[in-house]
ZAVODREN-716979 format. One line per 10 residues: number of its first residue (from 1); their letters; for each residue x, y, z of N, C-alpha, C. Coordinates in steps of 0.001 Angstrom, whole numbers, plus 500000, padded with zeros to 6 digits. Last residue first. Layout:
NUM) A) X:Y:Z:X:Y:Z:X:Y:Z | ... $
This chain:
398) XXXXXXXXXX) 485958:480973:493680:485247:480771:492524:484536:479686:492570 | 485151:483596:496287:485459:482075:495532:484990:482350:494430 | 483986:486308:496739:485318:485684:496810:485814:484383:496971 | 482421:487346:493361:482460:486495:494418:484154:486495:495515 | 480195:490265:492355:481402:489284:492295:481361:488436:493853 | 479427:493846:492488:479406:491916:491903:480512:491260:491774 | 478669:495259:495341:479851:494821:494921:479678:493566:493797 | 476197:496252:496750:476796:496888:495661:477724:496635:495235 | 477462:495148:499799:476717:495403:499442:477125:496205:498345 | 480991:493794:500298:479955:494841:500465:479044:494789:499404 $
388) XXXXXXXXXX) 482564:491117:500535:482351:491663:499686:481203:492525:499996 | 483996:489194:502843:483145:489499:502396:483388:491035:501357 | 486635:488630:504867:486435:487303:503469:484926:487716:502988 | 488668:490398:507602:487900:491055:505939:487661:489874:505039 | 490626:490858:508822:489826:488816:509024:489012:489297:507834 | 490899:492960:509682:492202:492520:509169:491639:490514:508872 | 489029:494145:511180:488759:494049:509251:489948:493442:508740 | 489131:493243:513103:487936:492374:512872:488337:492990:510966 | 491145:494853:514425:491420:493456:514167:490680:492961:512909 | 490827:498046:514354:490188:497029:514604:490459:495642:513620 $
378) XXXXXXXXXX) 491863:500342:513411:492951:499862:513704:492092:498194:514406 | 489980:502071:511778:490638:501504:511462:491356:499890:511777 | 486638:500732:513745:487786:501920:513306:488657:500875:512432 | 483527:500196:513235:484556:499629:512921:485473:500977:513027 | 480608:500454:514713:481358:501466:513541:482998:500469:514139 | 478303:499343:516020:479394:499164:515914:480206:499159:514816 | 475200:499887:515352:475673:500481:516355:477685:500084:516453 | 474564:496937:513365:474184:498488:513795:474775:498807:514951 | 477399:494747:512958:475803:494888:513574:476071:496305:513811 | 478288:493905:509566:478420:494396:510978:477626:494990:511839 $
368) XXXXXXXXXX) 477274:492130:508187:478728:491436:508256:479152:492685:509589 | 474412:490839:507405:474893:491821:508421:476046:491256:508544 | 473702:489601:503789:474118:489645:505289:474414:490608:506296 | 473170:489705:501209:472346:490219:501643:472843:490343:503543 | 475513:489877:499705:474211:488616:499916:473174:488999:500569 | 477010:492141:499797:476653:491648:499022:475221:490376:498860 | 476778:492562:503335:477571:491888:502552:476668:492432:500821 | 475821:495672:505348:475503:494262:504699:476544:494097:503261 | 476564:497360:507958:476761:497381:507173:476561:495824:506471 | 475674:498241:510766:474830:497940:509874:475201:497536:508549 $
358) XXXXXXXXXX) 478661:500463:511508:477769:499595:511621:476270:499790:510868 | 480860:501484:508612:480189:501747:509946:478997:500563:510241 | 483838:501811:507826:483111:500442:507842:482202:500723:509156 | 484954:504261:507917:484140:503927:506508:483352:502855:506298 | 484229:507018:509371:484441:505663:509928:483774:505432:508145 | 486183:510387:510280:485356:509692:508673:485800:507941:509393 | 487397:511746:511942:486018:511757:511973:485036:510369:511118 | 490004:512600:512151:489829:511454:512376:488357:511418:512858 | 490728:515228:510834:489939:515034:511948:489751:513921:512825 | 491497:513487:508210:492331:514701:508698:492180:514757:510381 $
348) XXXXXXXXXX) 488746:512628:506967:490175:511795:507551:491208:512606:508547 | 487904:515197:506808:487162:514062:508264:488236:513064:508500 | 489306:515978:504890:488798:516743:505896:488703:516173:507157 | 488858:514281:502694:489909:514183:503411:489888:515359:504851 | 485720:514530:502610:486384:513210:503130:487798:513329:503611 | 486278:517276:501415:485421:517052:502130:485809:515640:503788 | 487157:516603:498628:487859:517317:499823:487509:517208:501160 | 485430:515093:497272:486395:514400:497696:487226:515428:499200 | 483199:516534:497457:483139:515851:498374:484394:515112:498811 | 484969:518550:495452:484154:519218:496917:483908:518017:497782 $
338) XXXXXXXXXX) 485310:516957:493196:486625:517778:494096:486178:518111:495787 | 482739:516371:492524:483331:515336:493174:484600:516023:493802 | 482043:519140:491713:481082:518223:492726:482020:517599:493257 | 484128:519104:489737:483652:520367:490871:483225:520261:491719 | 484626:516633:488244:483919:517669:488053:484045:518641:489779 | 488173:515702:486209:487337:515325:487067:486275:517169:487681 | 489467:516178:484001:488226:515614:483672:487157:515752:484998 | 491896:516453:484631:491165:517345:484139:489788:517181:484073 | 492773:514785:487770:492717:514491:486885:491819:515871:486180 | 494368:515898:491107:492675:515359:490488:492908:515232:488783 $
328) XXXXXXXXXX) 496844:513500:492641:495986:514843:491969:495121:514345:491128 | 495944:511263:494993:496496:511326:493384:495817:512753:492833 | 496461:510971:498084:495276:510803:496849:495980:511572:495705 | 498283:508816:500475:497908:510387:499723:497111:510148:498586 | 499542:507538:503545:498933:507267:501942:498751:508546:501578 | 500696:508801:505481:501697:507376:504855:500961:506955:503693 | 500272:511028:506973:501000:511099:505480:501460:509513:505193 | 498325:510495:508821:500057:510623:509383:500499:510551:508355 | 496283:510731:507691:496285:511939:508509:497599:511813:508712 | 496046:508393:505680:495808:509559:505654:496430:510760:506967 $
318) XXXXXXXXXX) 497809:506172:508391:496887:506388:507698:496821:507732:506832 | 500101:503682:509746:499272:505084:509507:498664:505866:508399 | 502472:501792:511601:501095:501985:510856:500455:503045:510733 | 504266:499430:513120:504471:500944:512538:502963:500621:511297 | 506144:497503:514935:504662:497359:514184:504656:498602:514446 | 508135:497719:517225:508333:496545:516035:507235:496934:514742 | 508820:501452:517458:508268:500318:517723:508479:498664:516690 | 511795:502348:518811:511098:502474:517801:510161:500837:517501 | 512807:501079:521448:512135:502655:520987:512140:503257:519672 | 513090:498770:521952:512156:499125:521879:511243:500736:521608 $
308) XXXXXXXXXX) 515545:498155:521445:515418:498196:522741:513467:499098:522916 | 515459:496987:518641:516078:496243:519612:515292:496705:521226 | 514810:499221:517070:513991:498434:517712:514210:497483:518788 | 515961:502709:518412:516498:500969:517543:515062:500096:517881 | 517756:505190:518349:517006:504827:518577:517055:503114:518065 | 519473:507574:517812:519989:506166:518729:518738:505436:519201 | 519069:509285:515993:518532:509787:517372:518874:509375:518036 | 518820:508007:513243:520189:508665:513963:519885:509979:515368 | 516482:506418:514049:517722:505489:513715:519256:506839:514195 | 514731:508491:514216:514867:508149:515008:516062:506594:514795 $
298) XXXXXXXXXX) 515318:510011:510903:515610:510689:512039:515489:509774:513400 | 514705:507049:509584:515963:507812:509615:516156:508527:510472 | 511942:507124:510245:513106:506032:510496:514236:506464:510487 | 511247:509179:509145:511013:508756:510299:511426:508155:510736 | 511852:508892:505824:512517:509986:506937:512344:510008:508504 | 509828:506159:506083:511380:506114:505370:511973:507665:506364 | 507489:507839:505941:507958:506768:507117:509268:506386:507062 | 507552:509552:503830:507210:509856:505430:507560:508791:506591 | 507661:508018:501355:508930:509193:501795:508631:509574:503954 | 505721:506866:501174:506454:505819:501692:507958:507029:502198 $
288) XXXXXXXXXX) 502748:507095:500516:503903:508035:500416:504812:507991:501800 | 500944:505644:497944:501051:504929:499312:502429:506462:498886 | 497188:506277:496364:499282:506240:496588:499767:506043:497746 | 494808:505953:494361:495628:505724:495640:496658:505397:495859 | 493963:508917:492340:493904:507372:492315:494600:507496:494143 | 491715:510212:489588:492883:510240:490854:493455:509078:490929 | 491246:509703:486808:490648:511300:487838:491218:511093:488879 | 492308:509504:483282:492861:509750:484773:492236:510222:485867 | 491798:510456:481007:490587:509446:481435:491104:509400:483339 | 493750:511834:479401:492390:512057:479091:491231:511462:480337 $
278) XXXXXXXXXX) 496110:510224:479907:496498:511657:480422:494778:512572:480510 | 497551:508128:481610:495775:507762:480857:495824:509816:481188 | 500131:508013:482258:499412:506869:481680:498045:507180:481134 | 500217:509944:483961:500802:510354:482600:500634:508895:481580 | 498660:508898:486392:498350:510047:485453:499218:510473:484110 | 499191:507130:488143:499579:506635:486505:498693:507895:485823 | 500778:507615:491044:500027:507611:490253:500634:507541:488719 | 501179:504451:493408:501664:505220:493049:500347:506176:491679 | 498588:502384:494020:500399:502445:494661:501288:504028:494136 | 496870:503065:491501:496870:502380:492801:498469:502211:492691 $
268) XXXXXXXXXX) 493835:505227:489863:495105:504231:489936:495242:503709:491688 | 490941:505162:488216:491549:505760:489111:492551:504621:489686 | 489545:505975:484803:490822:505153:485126:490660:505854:486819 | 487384:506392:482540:487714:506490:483524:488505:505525:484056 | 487312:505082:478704:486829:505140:479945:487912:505375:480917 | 488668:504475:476137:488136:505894:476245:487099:506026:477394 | 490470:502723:475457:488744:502463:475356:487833:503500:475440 | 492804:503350:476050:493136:503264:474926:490884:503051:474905 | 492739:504143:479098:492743:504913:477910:492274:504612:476494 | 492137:500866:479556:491228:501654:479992:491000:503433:479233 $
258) XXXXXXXXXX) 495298:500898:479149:493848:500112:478479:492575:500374:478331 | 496151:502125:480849:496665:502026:479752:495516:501717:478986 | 495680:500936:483086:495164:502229:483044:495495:502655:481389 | 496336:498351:483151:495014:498250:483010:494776:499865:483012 | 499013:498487:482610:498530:498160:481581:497205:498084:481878 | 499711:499670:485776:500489:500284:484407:499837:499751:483155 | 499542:498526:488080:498301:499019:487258:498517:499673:485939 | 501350:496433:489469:501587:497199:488097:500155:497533:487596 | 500236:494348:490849:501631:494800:491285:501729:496267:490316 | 496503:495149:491781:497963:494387:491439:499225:495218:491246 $
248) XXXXXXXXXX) 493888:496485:491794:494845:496035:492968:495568:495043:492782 | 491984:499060:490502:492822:497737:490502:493145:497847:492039 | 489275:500640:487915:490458:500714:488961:491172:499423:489363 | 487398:502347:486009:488068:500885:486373:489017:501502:487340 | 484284:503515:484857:485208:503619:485556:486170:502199:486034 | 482433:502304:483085:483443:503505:482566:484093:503839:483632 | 480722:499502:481632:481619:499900:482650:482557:501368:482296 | 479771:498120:479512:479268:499550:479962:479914:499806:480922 | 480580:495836:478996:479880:495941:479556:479541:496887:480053 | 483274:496537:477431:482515:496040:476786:480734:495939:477232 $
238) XXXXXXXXXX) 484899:497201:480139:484354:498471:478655:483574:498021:477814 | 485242:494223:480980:484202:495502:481624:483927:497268:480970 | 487066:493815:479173:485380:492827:479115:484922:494094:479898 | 489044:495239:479074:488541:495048:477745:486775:494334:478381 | 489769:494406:481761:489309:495580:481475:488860:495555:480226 | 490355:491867:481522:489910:491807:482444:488993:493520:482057 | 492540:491593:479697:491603:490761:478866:490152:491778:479995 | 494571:492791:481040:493766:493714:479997:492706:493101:479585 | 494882:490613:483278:494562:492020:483331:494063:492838:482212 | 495953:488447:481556:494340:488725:482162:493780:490109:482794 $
228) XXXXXXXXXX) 498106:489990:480796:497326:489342:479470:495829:489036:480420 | 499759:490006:482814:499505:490992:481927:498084:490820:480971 | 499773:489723:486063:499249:488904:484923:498364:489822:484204 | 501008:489568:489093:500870:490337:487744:500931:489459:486416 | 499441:488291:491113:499650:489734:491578:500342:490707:489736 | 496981:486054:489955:498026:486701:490254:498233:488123:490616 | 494219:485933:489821:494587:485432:490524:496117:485635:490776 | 492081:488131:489364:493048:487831:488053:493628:486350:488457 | 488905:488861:489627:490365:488449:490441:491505:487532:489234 | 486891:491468:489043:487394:490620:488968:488765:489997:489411 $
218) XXXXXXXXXX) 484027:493473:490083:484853:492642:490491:485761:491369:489401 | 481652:495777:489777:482160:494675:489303:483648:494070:489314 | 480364:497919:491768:481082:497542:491284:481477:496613:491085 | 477097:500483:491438:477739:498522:491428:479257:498882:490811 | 475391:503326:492488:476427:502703:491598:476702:500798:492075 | 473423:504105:494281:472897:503219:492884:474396:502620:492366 | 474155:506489:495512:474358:504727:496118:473593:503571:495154 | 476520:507967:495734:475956:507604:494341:475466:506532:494609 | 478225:508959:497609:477688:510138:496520:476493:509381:495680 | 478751:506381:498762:477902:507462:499197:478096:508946:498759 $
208) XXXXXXXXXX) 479554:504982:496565:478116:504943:496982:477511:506150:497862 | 481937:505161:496658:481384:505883:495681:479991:505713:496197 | 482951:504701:499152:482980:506064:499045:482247:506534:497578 | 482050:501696:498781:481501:502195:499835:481691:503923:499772 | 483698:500848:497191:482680:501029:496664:481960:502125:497753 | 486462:501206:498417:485882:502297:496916:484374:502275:497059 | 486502:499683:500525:486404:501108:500973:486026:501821:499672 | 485989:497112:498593:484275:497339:499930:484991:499322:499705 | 488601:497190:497552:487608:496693:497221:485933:497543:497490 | 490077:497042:500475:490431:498360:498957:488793:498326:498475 $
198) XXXXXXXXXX) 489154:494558:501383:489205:495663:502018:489302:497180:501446 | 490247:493110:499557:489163:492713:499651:488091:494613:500380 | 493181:492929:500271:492148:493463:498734:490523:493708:498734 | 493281:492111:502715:493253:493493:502488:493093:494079:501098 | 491698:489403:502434:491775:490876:503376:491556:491902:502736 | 491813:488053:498978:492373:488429:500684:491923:490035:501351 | 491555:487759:496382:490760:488053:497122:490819:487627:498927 | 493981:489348:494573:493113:487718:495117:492748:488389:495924 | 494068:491085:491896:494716:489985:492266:494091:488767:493010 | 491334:493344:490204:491921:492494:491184:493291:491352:491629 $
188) XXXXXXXXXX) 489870:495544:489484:490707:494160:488701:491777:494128:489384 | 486610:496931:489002:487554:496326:489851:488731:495311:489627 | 483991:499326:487493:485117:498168:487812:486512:498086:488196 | 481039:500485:487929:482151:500594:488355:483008:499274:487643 | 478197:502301:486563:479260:500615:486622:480536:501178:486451 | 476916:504175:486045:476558:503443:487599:477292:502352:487472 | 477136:505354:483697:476569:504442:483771:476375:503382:484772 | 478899:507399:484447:477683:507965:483542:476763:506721:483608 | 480872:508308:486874:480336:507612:486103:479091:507980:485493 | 481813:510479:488263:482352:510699:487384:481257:509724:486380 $
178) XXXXXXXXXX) 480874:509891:491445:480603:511343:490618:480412:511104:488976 | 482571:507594:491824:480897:507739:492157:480172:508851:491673 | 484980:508545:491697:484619:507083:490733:483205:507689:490860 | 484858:510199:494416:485366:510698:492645:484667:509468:491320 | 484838:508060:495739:483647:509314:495662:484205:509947:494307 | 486908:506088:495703:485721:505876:494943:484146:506983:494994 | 489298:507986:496093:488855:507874:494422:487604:507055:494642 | 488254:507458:498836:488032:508518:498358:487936:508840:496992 | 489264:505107:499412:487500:505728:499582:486868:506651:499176 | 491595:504973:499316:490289:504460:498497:489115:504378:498146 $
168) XXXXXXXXXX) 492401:506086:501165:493000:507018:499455:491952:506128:499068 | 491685:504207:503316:491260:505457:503260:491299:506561:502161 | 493661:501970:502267:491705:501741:501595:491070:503448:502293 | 495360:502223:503466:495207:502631:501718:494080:502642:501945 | 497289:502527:506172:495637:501896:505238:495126:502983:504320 | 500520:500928:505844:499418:501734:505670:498244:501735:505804 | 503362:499676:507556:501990:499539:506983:500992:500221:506848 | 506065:497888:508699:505565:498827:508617:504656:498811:507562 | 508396:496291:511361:507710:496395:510560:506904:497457:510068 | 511926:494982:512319:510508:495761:512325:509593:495814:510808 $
158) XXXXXXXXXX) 514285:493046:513977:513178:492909:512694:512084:493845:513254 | 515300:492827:516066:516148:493421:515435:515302:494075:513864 | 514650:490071:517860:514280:491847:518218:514957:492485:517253 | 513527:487628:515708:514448:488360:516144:514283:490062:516492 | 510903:485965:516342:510978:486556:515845:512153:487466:516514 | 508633:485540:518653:509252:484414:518109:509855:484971:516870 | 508300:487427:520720:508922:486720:521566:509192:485432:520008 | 506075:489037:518376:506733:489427:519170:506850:488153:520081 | 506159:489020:515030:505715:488581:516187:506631:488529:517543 | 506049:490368:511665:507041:490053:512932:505918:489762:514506 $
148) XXXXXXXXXX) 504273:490878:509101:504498:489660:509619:505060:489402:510662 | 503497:493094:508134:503126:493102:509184:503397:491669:510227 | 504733:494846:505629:504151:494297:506055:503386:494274:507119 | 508009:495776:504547:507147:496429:504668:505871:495092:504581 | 510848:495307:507336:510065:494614:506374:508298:495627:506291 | 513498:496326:508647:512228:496359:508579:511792:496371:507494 | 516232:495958:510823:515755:495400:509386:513734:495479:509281 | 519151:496747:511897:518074:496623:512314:517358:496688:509946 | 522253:494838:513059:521790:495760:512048:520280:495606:512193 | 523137:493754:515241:523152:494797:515454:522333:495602:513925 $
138) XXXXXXXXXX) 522791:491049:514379:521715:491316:515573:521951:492761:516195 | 522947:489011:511816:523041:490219:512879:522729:491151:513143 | 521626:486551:512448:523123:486232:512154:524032:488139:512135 | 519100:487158:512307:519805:486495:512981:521213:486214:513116 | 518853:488903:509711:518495:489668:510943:519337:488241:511823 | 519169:486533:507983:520005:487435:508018:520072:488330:509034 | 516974:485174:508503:518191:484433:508837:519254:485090:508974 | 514517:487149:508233:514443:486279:509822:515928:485398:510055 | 514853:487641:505325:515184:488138:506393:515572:487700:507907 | 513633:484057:504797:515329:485324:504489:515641:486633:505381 $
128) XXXXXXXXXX) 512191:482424:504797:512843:482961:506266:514369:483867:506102 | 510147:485261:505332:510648:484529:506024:510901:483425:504704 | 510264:487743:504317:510353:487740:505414:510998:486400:505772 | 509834:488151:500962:511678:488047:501422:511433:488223:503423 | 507539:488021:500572:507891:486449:500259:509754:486613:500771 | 506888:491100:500054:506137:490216:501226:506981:488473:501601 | 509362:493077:499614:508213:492431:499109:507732:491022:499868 | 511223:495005:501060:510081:495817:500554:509125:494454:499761 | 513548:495362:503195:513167:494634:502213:512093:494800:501895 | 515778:497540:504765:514491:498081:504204:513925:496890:502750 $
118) XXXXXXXXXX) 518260:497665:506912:517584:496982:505630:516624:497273:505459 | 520472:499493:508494:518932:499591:508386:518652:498897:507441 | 523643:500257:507400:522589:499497:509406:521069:499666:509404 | 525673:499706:504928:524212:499710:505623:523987:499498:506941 | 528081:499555:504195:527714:499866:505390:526722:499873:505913 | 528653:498090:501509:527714:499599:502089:527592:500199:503483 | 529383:495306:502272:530005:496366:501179:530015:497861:501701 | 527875:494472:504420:529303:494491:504348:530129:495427:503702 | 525273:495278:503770:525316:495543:505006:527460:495897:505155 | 524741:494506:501311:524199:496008:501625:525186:496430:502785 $
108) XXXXXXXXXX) 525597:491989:500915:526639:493262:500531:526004:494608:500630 | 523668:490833:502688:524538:490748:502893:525673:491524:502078 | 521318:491498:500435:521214:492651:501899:522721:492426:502493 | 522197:489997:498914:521869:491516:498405:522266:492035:499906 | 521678:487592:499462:522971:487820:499843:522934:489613:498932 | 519030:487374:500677:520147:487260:501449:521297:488082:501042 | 518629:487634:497678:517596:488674:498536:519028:488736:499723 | 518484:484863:496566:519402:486238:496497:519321:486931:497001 | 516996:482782:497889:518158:483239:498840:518893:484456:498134 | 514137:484780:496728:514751:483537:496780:516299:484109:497885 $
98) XXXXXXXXXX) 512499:486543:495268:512297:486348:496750:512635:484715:496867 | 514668:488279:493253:513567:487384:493253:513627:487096:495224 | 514815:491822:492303:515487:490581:493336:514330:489983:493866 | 514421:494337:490977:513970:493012:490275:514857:492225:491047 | 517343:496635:492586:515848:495978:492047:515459:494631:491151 | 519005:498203:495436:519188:497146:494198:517259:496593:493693 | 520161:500578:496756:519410:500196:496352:519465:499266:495654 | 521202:503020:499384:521441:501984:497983:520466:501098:497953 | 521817:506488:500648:521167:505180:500505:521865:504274:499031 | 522432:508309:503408:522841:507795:502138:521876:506543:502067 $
88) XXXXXXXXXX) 521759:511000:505110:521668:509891:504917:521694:509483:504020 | 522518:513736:505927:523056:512601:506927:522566:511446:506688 | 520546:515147:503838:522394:515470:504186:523135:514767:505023 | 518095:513492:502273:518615:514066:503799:520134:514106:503522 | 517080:512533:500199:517554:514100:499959:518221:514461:501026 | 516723:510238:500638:517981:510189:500675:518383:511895:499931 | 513677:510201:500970:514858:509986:502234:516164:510782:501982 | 512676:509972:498259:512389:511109:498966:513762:511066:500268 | 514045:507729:497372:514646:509066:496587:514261:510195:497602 | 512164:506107:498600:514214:506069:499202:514499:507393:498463 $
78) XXXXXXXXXX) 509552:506892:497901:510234:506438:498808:511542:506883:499573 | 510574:505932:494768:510262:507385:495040:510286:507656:496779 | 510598:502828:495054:511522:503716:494865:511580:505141:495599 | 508195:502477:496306:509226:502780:497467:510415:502946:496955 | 506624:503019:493977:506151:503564:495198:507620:503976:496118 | 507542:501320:492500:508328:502605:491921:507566:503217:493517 | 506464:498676:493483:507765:498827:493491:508384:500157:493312 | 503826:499102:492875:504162:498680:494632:505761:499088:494761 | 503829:501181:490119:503021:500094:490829:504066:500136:492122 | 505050:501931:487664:503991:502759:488051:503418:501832:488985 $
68) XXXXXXXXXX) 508017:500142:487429:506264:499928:486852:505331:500145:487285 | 510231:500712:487693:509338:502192:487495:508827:501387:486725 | 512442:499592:489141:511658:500420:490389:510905:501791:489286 | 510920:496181:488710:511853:497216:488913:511098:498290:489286 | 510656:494092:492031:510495:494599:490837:511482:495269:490210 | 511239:493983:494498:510729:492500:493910:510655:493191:492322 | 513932:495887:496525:512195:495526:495651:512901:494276:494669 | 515177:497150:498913:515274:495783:497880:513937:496074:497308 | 517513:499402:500319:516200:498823:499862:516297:498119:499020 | 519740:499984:502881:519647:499966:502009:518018:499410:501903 $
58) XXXXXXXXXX) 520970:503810:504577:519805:502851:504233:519630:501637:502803 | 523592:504961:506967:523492:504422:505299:521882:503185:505343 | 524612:507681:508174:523137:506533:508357:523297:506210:506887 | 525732:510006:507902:525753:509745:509468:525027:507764:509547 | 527421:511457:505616:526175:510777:505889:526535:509944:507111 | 529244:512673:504623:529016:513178:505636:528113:512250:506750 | 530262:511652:502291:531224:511913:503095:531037:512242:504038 | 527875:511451:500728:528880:510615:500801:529893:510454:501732 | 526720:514436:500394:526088:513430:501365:527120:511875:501525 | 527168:515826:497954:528090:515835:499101:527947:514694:500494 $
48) XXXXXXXXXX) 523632:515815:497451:524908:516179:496875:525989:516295:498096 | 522375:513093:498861:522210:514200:498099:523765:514733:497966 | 522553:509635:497380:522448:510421:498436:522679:511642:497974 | 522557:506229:496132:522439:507571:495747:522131:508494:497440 | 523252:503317:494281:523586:504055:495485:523441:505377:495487 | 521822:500448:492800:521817:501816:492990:522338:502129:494095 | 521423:497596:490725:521728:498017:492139:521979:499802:491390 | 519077:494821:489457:520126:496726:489065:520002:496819:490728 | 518821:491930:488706:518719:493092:489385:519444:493654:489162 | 516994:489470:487054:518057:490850:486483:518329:491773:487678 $
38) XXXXXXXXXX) 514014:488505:487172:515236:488650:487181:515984:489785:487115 | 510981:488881:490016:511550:488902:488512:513056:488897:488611 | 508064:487546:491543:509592:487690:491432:510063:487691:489668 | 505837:489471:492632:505931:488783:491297:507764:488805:490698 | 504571:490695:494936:504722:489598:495120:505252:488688:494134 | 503812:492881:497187:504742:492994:496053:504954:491482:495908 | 501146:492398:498415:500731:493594:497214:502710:493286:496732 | 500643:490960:500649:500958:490361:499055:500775:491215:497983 | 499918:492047:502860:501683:491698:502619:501906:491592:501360 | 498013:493061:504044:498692:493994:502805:499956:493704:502172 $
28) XXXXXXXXXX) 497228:491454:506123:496393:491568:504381:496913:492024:503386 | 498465:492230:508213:498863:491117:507485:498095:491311:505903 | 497929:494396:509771:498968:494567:509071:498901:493215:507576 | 497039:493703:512220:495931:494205:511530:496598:494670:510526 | 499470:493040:514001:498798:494207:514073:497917:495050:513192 | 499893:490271:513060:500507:491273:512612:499668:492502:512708 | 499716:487140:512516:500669:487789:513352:500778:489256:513097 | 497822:485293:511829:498798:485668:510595:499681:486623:511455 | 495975:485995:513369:496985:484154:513320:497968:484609:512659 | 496671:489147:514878:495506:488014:514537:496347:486944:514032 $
18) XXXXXXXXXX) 496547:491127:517259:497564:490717:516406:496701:489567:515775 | 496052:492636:519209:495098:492888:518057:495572:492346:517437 | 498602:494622:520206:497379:493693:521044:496436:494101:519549 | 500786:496039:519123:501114:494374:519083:499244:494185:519474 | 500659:498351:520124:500668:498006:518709:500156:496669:518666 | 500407:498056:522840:499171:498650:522360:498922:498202:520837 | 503236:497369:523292:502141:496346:523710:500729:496800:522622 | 504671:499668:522386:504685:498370:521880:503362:497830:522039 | 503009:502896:522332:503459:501729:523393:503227:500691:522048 | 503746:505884:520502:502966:504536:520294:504113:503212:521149 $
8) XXXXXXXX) 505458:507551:519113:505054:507705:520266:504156:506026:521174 | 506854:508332:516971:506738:507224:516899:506609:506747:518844 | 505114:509840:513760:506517:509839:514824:506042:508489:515318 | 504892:510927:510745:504210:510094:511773:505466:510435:512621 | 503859:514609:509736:504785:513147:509804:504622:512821:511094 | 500475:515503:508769:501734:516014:510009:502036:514327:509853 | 499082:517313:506316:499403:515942:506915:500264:516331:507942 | 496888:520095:507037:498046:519451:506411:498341:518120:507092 $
């Protein structure tokens, strides 16, 4: 079973590995919420009676709203999981552009609500909106989901926090690698950074090794949500024999959609879109944002704080500490692929399974990692990720 993260982990240890972009091998994953929209809806919710008792008021912001099966309904579901706690209330407001409204959201989180924990959830509200509001105060603690805070330039009051997905990714791509009939994968993309880049290589790389004939085809939309190239994007790769698709933008909500409506394999991302493609669905990768959200909470009403360092600035974890999860298996999916998929979460579990092992060649034919040096997770060198794995078509330029 998963066991919730805690929060044992020396600062320094987090912090060493920090690369230009500042961020404990964190930074790649900043631009997964990134598509400011209008209108925000605010929310306040806590469990029954929890109003009067609640020890800890949490608030959250998303860039979206909070149910386009994507980055944003993730950390809805998130705060809904938290705020079952009997000592903690929460509120919420959604679709808040990553402009100074953001400020003054969190500023009636904090005044109105009482809030003492901000929880801003899309990559473009760090700086310097958070970084002005955390400054101005310096008792409310504020963690940004990312990896952007740096330690000595950057208010002690600001934390951070971050998954690695690409382990839920490795795994729909052994399922992807089972399921296909025609060894063509596809990929529909936002941009080709890091940590997309990184999703990207961990699918192909788990479908390959069920299936090492399979290719996956690549495309980069260039936005984080762009409706109309996104379907254009899956319409061309059903056209090209492609029967499995998958993504990495704000809302996979119209490329799993699409992918139904063609009558090919779908595996999702951020949350799952199984009641989106109810025929073609076989898993997908979910981020389960309820585990780190109740972790915070129990060490926020422990007296804990980042301020003094006992809860760390840079928070990160994988499969085994429940902060991602794999998408129930879809009907479709076969017996074989359940067994290896299980299999993989097994070794994740163990902390056995290295997915970027040495020897591993680019697409071009390159050694992007020399034999004998298996990459772990928490290694810098994939948070610098500008190649594309072997069996991958596509470029990262255009």
């Amino acid at each position: 079973m998963n066991k919730p993260p805690s929060f044992p982990l020396n600062r320094r240890q987090v912090v060493r590995g920090l690369l230009a972009t500042g961020a404990f091998g964190i930074t790649s994953r900043l631009w997964t919420g990134c598509s400011p929209t209008s209108s925000p809806e605010a929310d306040s919710t806590s469990s029954p009676g929890a109003a009067s008792q609640a020890t800890i008021v949490m608030g959250f912001i998303y860039v979206g709203p909070k149910d386009d099966y994507g980055y944003n309904q993730a950390h809805f579901e998130g705060k809904e999981g938290v705020s079952k706690r009997s000592d903690t209330k929460t509120v919420d407001q959604a679709n808040v552009p990553e402009t100074t409204e953001v400020q003054e959201v969190m500023l009636s989180m904090i005044n109105q609500d009482g809030a003492k924990a901000i929880f801003p959830t899309s990559f473009g509200y760090f700086d310097p909106h958070i970084l002005k509001v955390a400054a101005d105060n310096p008792t409310i603690q504020f963690f940004h989901c990312g990896g952007l805070y740096q330690e000595g330039k950057h208010p002690k009051n600001v934390g951070s926090y971050f998954g690695y997905i690409d382990e839920a990714q490795y795994i729909a791509g052994i399922v992807a690698g089972h399921m296909t009939k025609s060894g063509k994968l596809g990929f529909v993309a936002a941009k080709p950074i890091p940590q997309v880049l990184r999703n990207i290589n961990a699918y192909t790389l788990g479908a390959r090794s069920v299936n090492p004939k399979v290719t996956t085809q690549v495309v980069f939309t260039g936005n984080w949500a762009d409706p109309v190239k996104e379907a254009e994007a899956t319409n061309s790769m059903a056209d090209q024999g492609i029967d499995v698709i998958t993504c990495h933008v704000d809302s996979p909500k119209l490329i799993m959609e699409t992918a139904e409506k063609r009558g090919i394999f779908c595996t999702g991302y951020h949350t799952s879109q199984a009641k989106l493609a109810p025929k073609g669905y076989l898993t997908g990768a979910e981020w389960d944002w309820t585990k780190i959200y109740t972790t915070y909470a129990e060490a926020i009403l422990a007296g804990k704080t980042v301020m003094d360092g006992s809860i760390p600035h840079l928070v990160r974890g994988g499969y085994k500490d429940g902060f991602v999860k794999v998408s129930d298996y879809g009907t479709a999916v076969s017996e074989a692929a359940k067994k290896d998929a299980e299999a993989a979460k097994e070794k994740l579990n163990a902390d056995t399974l290295v997915i970027f092992k040495g020897g591993l060649k680019d697409n071009q034919g390159k050694v992007v990692i020399p034999a004998g040096n298996d990459l772990k997770q928490t290694d810098p060198a994939l948070e610098q990720m500008n190649w594309l794995v072997e069996g991958v078509l596509g470029k990262t330029t255009s």
